[in-house]
N, C-alpha and C positions, 0 to 999 in steps of 0.2 A: 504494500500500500504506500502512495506517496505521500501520505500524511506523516509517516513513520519516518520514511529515510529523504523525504524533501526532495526526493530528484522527478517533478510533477513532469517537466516536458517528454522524460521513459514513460511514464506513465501516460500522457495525453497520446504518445505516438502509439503504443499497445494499445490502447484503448482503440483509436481509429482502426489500427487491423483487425483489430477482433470484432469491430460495428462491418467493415468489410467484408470479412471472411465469416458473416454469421449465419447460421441456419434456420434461426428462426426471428420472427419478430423480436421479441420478447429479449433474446440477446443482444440483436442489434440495437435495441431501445434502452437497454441498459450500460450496454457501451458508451453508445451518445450520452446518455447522462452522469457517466462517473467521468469522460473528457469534460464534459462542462463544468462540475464539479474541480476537477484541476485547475480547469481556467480560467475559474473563479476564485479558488486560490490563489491562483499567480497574479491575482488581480487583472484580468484580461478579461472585463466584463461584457464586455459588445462581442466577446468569442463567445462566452459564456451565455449570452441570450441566444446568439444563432444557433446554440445549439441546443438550446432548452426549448426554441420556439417548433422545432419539428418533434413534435411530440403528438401529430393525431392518428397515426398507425398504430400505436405503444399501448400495450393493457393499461387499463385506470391506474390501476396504483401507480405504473412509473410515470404514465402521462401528469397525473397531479404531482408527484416531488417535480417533477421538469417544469411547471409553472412555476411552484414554490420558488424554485431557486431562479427561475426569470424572472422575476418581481424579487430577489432581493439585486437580483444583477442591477436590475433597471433600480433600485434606489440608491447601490452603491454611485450609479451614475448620474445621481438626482434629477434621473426621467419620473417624479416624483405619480403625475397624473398617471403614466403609464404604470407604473408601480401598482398605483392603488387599483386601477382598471383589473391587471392583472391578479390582485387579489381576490378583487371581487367577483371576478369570473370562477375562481377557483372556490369562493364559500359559498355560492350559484351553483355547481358544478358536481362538486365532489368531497370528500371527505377530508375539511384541512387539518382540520389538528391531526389527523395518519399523517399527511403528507410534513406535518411541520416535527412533529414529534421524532419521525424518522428520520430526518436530517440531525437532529441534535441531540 
């Protein structure tokens, strides 16, 4: 995990092969979201929304963290209106406190 050993760009680029090279949804949708996740670490949040915003293939559960974390992308960038849109689509939508609980 790149949380651990800090080296997120091995991480984002495994991440990408393995959203490439995936079988199913469901991995691929997970991949995209643990690169986003990185790239949000690295503070590279405009990477981090483009990759949070392809999220309508993806089963519910991952599709909702993929919002979550685009709505904190877009605050870290105080796309403030978007931010809030983006939540509110998400407490509209689907189950946030899953989506926000699992993040943290």
């Amino acid at each position: 995990m790149a949380e651990r050993s800090g080296d997120y760009p091995y991480a984002v680029r495994m991440a990408r092969q393995i959203e490439q090279m995936a079988t199913s949804t469901e991995i691929e949708c997970l991949a995209r979201y643990y690169a986003g996740l990185c790239e949000y670490d690295m503070k590279h949040y405009r990477v981090a929304v483009h990759l949070s915003e392809d999220n309508h293939d993806c089963p519910t559960n991952i599709s909702e963290r993929m919002q979550y974390q685009n709505a904190l992308s877009l605050m870290r960038m105080s796309e403030w209106e978007n931010a809030r849109g983006a939540l509110l689509a998400l407490a509209q939508t689907g189950d946030f406190r899953k989506a926000v609980t699992w993040l943290y």
